[in-house]
SEKOLDO-824892 format. One record per atom (N, C-alpha, C): residue number from 1; atom name; x, y, z. Coordinates in nm, 4 decimals, decimal comma. Last residue first. Layout:
SEKOLDO-824892
+-------+-------+----------+----------+----------+
! vexti ! lumse !       xx !       yy !       zz !
+-------+-------+----------+----------+----------+
!   NUM !    CA !        X !        Y !        Z !
...
+-------+-------+----------+----------+----------+
end
This chain:
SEKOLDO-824892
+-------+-------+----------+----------+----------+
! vexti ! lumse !       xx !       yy !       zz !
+-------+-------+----------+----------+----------+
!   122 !     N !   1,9736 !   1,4384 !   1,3974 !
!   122 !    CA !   2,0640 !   1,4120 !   1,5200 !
!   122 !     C !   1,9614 !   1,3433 !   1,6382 !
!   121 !     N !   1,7466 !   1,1685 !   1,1923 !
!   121 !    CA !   1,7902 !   1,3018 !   1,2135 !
!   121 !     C !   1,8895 !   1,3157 !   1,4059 !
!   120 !     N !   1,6982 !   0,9979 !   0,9955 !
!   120 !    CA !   1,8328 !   1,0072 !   1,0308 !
!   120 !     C !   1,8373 !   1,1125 !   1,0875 !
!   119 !     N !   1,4146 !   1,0589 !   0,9557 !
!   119 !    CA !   1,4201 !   0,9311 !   1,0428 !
!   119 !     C !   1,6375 !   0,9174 !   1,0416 !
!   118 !     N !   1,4149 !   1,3334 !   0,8426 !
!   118 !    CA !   1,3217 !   1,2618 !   0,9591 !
!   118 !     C !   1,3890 !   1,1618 !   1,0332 !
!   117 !     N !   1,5450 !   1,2858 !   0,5950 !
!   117 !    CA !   1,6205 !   1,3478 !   0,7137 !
!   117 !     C !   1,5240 !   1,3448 !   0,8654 !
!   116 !     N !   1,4001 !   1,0850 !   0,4705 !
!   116 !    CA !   1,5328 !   1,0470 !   0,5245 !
!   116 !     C !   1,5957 !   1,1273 !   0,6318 !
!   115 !     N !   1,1952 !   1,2158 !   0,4161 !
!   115 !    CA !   1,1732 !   1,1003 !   0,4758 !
!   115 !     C !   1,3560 !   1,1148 !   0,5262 !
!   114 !     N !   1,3341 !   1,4223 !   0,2536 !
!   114 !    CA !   1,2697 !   1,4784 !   0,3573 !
!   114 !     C !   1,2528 !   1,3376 !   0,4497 !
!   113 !     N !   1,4260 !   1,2542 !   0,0230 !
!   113 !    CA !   1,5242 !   1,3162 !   0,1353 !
!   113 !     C !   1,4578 !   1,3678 !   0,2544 !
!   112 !     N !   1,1609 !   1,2206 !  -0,0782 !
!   112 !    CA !   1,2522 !   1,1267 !  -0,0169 !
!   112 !     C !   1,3713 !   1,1465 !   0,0653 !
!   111 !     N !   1,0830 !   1,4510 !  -0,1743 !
!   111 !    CA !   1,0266 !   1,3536 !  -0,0608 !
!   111 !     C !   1,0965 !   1,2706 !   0,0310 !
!   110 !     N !   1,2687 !   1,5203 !  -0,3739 !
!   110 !    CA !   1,2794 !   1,5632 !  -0,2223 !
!   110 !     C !   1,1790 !   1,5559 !  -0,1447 !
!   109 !     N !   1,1828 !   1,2799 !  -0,4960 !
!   109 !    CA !   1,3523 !   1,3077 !  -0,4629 !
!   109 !     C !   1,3547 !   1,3740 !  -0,3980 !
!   108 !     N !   0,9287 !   1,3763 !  -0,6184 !
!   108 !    CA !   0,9773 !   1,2509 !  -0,5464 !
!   108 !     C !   1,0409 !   1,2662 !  -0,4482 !
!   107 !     N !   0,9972 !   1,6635 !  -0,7428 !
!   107 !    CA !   0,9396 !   1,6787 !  -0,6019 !
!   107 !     C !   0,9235 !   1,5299 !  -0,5231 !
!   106 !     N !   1,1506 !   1,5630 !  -0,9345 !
!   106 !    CA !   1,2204 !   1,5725 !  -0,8205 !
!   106 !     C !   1,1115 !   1,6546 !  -0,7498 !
!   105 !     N !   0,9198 !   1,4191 !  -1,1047 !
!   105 !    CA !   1,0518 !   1,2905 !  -1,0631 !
!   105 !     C !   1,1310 !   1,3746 !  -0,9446 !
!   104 !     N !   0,8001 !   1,6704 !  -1,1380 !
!   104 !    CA !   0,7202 !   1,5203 !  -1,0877 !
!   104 !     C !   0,8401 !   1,4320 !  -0,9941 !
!   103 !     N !   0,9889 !   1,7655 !  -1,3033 !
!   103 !    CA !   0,9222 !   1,8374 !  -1,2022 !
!   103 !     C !   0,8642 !   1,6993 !  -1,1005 !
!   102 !     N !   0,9675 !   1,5980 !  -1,5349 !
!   102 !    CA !   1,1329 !   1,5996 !  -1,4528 !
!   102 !     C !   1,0602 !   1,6299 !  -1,3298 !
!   101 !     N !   0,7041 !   1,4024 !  -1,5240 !
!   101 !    CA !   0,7378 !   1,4953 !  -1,6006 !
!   101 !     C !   0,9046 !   1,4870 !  -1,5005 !
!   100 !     N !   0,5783 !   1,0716 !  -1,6107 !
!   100 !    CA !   0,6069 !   1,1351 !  -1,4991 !
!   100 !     C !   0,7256 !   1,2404 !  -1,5370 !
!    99 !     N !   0,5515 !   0,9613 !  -1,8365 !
!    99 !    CA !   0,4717 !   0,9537 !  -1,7856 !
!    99 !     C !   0,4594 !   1,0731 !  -1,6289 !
!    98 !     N !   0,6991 !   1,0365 !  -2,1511 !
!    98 !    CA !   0,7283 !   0,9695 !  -2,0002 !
!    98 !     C !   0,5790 !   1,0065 !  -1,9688 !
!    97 !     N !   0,7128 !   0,9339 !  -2,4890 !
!    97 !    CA !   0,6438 !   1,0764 !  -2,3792 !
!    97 !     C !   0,6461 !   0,9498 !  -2,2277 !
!    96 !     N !   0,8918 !   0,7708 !  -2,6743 !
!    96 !    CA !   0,7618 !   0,7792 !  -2,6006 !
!    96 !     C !   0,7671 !   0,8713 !  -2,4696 !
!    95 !     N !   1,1535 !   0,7459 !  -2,8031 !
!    95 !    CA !   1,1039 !   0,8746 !  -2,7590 !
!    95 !     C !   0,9718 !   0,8567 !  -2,6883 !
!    94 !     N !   1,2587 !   0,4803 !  -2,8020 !
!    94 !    CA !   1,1203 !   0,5203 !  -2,9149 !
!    94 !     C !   1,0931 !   0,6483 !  -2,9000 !
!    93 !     N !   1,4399 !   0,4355 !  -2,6433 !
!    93 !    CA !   1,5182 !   0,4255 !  -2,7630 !
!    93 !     C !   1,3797 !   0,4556 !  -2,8418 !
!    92 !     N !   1,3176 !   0,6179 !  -2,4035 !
!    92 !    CA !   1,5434 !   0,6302 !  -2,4518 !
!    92 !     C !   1,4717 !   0,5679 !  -2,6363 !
!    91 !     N !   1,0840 !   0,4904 !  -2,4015 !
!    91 !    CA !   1,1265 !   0,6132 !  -2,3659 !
!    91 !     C !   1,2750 !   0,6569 !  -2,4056 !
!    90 !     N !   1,1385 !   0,2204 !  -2,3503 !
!    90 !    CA !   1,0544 !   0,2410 !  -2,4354 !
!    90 !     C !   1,0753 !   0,4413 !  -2,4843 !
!    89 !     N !   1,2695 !   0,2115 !  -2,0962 !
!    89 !    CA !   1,3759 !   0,1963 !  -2,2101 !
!    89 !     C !   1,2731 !   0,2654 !  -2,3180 !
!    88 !     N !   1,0230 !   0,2813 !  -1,9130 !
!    88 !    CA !   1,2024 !   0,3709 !  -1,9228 !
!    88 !     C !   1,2794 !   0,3354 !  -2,0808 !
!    87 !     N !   0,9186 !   0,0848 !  -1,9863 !
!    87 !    CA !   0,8398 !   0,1740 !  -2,0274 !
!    87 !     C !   0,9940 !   0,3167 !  -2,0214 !
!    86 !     N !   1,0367 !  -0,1235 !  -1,9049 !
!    86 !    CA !   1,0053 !  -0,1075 !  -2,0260 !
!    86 !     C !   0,9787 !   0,0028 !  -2,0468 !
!    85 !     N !   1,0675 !  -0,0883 !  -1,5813 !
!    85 !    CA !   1,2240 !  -0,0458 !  -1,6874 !
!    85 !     C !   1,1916 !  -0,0574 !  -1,8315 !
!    84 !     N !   0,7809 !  -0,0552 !  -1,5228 !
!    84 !    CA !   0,8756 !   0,0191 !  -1,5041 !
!    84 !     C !   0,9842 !   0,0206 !  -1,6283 !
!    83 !     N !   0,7777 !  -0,3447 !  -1,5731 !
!    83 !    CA !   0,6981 !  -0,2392 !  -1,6354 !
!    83 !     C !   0,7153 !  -0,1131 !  -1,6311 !
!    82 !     N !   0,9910 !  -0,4545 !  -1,3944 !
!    82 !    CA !   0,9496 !  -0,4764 !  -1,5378 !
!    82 !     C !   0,8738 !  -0,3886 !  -1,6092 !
!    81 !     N !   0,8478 !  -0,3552 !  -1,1314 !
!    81 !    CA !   1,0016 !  -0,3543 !  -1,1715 !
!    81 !     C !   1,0016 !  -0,3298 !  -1,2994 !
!    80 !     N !   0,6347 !  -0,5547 !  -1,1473 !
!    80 !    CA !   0,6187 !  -0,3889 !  -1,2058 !
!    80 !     C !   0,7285 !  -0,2993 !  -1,1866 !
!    79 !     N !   0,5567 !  -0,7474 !  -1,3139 !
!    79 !    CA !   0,6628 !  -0,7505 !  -1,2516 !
!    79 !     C !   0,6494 !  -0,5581 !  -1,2349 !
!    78 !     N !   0,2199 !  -0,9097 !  -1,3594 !
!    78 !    CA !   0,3584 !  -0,8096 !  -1,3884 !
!    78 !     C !   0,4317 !  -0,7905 !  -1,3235 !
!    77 !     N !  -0,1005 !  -0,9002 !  -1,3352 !
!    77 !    CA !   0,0174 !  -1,0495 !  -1,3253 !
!    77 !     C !   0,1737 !  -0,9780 !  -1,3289 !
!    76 !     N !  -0,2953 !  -0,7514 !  -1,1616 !
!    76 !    CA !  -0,1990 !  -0,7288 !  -1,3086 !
!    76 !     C !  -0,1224 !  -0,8582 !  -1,2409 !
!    75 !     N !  -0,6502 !  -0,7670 !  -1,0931 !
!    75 !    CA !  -0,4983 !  -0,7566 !  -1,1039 !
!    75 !     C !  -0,4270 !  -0,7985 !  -1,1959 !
!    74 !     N !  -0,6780 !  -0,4188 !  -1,1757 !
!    74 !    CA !  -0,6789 !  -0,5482 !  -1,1849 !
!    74 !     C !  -0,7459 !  -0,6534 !  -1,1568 !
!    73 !     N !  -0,8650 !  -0,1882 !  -0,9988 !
!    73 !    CA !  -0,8170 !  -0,2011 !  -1,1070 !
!    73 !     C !  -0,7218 !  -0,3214 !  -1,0910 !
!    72 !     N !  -1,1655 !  -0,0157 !  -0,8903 !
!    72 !    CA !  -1,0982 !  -0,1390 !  -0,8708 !
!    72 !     C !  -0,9774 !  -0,1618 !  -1,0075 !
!    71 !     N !  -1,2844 !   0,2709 !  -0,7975 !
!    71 !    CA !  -1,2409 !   0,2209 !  -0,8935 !
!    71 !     C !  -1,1383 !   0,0710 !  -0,8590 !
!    70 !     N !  -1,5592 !   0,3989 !  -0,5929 !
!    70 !    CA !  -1,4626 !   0,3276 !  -0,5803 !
!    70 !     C !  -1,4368 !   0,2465 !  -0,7049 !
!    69 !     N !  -1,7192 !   0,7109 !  -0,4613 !
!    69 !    CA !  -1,7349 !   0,6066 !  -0,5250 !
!    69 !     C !  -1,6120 !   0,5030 !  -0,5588 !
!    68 !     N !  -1,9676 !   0,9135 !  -0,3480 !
!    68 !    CA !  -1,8054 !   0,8428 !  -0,3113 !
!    68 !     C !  -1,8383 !   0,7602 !  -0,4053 !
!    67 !     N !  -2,0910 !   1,2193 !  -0,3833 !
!    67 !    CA !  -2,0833 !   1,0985 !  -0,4496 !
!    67 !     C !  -1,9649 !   1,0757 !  -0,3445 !
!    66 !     N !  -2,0891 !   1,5548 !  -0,3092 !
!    66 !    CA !  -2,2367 !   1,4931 !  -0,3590 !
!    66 !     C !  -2,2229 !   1,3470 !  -0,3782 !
!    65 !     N !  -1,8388 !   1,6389 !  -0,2738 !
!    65 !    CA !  -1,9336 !   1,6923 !  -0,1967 !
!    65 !     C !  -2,0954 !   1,5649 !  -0,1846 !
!    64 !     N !  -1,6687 !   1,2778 !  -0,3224 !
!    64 !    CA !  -1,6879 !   1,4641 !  -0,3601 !
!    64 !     C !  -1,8076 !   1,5441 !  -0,2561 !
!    63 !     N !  -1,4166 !   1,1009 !  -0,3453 !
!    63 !    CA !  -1,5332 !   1,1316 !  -0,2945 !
!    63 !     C !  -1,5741 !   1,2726 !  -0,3003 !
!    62 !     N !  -1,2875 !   0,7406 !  -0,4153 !
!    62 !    CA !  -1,3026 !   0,8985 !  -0,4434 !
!    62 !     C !  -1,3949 !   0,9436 !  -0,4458 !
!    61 !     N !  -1,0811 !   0,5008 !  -0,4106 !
!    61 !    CA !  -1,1800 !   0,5495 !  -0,3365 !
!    61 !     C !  -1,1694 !   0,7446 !  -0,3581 !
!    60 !     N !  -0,8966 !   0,2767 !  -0,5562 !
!    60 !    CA !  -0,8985 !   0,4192 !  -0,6161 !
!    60 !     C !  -1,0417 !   0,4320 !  -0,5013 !
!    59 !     N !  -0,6983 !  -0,0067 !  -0,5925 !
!    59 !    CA !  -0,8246 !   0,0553 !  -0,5557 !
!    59 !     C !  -0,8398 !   0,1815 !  -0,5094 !
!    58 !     N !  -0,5264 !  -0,2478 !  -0,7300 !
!    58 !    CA !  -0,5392 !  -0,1335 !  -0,6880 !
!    58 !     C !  -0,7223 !  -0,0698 !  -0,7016 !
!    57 !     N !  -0,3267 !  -0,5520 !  -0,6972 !
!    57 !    CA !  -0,4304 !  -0,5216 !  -0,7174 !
!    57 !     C !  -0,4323 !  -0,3158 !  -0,6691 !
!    56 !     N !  -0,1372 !  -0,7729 !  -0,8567 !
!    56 !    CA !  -0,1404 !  -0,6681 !  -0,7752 !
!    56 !     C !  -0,3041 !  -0,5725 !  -0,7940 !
!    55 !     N !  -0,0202 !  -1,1003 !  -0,8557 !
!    55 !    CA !  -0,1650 !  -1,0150 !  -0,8561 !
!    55 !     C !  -0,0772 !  -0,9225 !  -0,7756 !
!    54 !     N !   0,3012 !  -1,2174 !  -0,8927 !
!    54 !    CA !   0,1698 !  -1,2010 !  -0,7994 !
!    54 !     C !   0,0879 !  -1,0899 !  -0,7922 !
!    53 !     N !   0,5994 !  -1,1547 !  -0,9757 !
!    53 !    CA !   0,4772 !  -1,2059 !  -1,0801 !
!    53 !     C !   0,3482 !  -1,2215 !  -1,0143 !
!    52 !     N !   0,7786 !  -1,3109 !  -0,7377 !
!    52 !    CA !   0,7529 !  -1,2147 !  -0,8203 !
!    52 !     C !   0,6236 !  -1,2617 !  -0,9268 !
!    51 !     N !   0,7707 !  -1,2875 !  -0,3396 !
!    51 !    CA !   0,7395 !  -1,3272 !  -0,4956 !
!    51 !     C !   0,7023 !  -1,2953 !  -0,6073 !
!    50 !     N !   0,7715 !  -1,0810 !  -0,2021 !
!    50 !    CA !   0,9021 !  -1,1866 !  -0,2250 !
!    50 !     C !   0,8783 !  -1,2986 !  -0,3383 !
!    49 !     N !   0,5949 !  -0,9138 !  -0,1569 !
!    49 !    CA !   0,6766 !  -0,8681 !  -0,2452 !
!    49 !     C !   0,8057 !  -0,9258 !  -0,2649 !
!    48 !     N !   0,2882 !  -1,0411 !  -0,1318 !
!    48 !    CA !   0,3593 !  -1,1222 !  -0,1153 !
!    48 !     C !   0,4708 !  -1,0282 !  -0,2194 !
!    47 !     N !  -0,0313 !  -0,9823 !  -0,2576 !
!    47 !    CA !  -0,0116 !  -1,1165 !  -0,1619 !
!    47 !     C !   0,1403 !  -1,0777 !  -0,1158 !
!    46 !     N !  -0,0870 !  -0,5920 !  -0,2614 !
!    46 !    CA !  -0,0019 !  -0,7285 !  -0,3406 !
!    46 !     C !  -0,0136 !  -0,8330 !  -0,2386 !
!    45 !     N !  -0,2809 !  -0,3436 !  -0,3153 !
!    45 !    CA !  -0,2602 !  -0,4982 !  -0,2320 !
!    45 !     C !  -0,1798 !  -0,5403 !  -0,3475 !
!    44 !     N !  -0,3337 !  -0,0006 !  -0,2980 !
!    44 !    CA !  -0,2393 !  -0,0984 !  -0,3635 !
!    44 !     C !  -0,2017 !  -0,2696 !  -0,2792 !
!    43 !     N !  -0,5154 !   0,2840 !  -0,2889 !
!    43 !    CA !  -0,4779 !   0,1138 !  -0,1727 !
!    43 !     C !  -0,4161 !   0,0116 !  -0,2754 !
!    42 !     N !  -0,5870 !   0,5636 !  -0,2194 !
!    42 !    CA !  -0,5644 !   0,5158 !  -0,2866 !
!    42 !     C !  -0,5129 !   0,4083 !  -0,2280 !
!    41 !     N !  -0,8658 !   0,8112 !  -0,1511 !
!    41 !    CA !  -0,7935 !   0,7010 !  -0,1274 !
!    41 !     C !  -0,7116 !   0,6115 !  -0,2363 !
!    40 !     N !  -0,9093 !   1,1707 !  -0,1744 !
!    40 !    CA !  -0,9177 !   1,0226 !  -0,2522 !
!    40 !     C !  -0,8010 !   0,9373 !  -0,1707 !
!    39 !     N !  -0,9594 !   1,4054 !  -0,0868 !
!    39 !    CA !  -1,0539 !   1,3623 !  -0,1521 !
!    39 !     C !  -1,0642 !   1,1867 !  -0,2182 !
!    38 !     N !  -0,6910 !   1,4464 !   0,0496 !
!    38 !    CA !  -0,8613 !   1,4889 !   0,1078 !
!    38 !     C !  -0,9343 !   1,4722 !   0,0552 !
!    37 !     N !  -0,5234 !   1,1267 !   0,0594 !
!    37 !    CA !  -0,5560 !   1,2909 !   0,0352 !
!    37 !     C !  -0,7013 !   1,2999 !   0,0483 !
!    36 !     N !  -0,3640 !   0,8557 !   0,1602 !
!    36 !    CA !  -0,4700 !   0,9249 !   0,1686 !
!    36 !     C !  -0,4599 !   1,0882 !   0,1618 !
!    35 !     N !  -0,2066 !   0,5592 !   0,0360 !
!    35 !    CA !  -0,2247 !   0,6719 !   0,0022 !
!    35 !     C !  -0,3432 !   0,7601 !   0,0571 !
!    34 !     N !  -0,1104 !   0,2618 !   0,0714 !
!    34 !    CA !  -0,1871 !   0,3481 !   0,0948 !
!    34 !     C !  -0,1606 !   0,4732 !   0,0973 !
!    33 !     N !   0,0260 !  -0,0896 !   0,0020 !
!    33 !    CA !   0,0625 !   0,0929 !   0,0521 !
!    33 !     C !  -0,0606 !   0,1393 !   0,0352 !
!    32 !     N !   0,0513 !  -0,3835 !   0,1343 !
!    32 !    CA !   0,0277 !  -0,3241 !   0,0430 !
!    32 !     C !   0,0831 !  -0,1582 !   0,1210 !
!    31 !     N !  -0,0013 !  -0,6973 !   0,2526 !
!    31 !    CA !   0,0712 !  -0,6084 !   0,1653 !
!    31 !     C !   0,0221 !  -0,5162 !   0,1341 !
!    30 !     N !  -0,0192 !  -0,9269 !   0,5498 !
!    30 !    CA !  -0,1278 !  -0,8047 !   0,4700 !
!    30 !     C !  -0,0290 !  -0,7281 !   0,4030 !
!    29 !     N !  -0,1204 !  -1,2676 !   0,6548 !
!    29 !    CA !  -0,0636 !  -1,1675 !   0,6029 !
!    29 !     C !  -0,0539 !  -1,0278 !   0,5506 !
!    28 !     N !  -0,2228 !  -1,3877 !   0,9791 !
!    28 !    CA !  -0,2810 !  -1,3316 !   0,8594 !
!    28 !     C !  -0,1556 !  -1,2222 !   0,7679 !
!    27 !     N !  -0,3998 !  -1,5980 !   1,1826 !
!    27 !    CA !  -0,2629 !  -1,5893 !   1,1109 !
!    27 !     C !  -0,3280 !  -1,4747 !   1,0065 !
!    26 !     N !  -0,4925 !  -1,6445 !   1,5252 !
!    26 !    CA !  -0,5277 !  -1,6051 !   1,4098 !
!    26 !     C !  -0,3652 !  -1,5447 !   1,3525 !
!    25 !     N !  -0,4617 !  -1,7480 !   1,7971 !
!    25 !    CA !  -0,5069 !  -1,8529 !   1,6456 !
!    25 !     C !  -0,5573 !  -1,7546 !   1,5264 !
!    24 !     N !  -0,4600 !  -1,4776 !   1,9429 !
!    24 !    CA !  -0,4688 !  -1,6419 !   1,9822 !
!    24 !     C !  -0,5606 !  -1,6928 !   1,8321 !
!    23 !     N !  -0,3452 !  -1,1280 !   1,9645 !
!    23 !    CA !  -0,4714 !  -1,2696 !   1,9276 !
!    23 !     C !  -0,3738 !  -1,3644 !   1,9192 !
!    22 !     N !  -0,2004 !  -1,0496 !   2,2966 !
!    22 !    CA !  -0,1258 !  -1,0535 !   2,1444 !
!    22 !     C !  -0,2858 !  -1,1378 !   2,1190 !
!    21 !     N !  -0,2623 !  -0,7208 !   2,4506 !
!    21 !    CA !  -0,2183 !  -0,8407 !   2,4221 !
!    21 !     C !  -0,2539 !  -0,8654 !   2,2812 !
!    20 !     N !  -0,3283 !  -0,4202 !   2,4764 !
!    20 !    CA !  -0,1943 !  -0,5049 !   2,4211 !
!    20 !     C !  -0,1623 !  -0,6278 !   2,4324 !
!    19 !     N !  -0,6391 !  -0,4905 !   2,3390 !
!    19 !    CA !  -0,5526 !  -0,4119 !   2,4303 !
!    19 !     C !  -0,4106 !  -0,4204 !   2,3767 !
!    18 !     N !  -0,7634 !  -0,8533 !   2,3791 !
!    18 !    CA !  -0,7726 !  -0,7066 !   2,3245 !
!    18 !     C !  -0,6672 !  -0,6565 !   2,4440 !
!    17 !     N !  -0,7140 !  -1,1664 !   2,2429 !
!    17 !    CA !  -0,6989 !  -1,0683 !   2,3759 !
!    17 !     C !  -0,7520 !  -0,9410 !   2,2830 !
!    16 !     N !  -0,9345 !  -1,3934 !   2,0964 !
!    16 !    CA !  -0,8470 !  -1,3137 !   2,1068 !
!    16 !     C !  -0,8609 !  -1,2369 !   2,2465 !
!    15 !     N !  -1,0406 !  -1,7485 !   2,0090 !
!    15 !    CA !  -1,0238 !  -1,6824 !   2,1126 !
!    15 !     C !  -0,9334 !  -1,5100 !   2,0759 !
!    14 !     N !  -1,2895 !  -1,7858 !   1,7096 !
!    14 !    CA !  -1,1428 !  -1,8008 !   1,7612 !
!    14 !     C !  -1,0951 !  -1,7061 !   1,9067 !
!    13 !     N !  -1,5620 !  -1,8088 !   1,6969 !
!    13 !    CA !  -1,4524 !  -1,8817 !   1,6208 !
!    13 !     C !  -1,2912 !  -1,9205 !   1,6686 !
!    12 !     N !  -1,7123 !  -1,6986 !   1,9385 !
!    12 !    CA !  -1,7416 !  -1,8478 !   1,8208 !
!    12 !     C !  -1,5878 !  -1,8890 !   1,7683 !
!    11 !     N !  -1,4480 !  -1,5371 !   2,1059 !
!    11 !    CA !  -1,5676 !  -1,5533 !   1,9874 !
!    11 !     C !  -1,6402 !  -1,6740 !   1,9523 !
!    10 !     N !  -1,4257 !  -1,3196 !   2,3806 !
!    10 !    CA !  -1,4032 !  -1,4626 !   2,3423 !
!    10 !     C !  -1,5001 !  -1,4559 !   2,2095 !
!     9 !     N !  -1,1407 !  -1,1153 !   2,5195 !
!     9 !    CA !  -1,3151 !  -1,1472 !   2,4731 !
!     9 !     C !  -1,2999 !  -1,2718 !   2,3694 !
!     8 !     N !  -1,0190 !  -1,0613 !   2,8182 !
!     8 !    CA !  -1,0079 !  -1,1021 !   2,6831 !
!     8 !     C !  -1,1492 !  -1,1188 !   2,6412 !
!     7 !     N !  -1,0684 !  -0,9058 !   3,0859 !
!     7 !    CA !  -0,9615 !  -0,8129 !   2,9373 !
!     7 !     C !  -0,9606 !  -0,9605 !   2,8180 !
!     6 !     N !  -0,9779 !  -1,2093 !   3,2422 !
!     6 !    CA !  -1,0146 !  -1,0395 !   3,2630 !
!     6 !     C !  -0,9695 !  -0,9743 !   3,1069 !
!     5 !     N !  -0,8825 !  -1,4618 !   3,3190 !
!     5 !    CA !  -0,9451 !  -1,4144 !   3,1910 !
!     5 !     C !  -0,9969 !  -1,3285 !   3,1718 !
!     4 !     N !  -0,7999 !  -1,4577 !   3,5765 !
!     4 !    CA !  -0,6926 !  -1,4818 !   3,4663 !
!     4 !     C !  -0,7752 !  -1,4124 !   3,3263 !
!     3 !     N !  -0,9027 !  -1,1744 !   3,7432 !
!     3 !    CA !  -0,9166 !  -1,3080 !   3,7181 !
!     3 !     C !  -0,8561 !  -1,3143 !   3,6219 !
!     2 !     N !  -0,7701 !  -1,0046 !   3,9891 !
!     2 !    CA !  -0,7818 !  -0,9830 !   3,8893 !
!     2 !     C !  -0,7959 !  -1,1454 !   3,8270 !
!     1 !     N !  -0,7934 !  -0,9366 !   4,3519 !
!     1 !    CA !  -0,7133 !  -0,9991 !   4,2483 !
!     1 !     C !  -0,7966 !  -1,0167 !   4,1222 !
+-------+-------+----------+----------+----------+
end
């Protein structure tokens, strides 16, 4: 017979299981997306996409034959909804050059259908 406390490992700080059991006293939230291509990471943290206006933070990891190295950028206080639909309107009524070409906007669009027919598929 198998002792009750088989398969867990214990810390200083806080008890956890390993495996498929669940940790014991630890809370933790985690936001964000990630991006990985063969040369660069990309990691977008936000605290929290139910609240608006909260640090977003981004971090650029990029690596070559000879260097890695890592760009930190913010964080931005912004609604980026908001920064978004400015920079759209900014675009209609100033002509300002988009950022993201038509080509750009539908290899998106058939990302996104591709995601969709994945996960709706017969």
């Amino acid at each position: 017979m198998q002792e009750p406390d088989a398969g867990w490992r214990r810390s200083r700080s806080a008890p956890c299981r390993c495996g498929r059991r669940p940790l014991l006293a630890v809370s933790r939230f985690d936001a964000g997306i990630e991006v990985l291509t063969q040369n660069q990471h990309f990691k977008m943290n936000y605290d929290t996409p139910y609240i608006r206006n909260l640090p977003t933070r981004l971090e650029i990891t990029s690596s070559s034959d000879t260097d890695t190295g890592t760009e930190n950028h913010g964080p931005v206080y912004e609604d980026p909804f908001r920064v978004e639909l400015d920079a759209f309107r900014d675009s209609i009524v100033n002509g300002t050059p988009n950022r993201m070409t038509l080509e750009d906007s539908l290899a998106d669009l058939l990302l996104f259908k591709a995601v969709g027919r994945h996960f709706h598929a017969p």
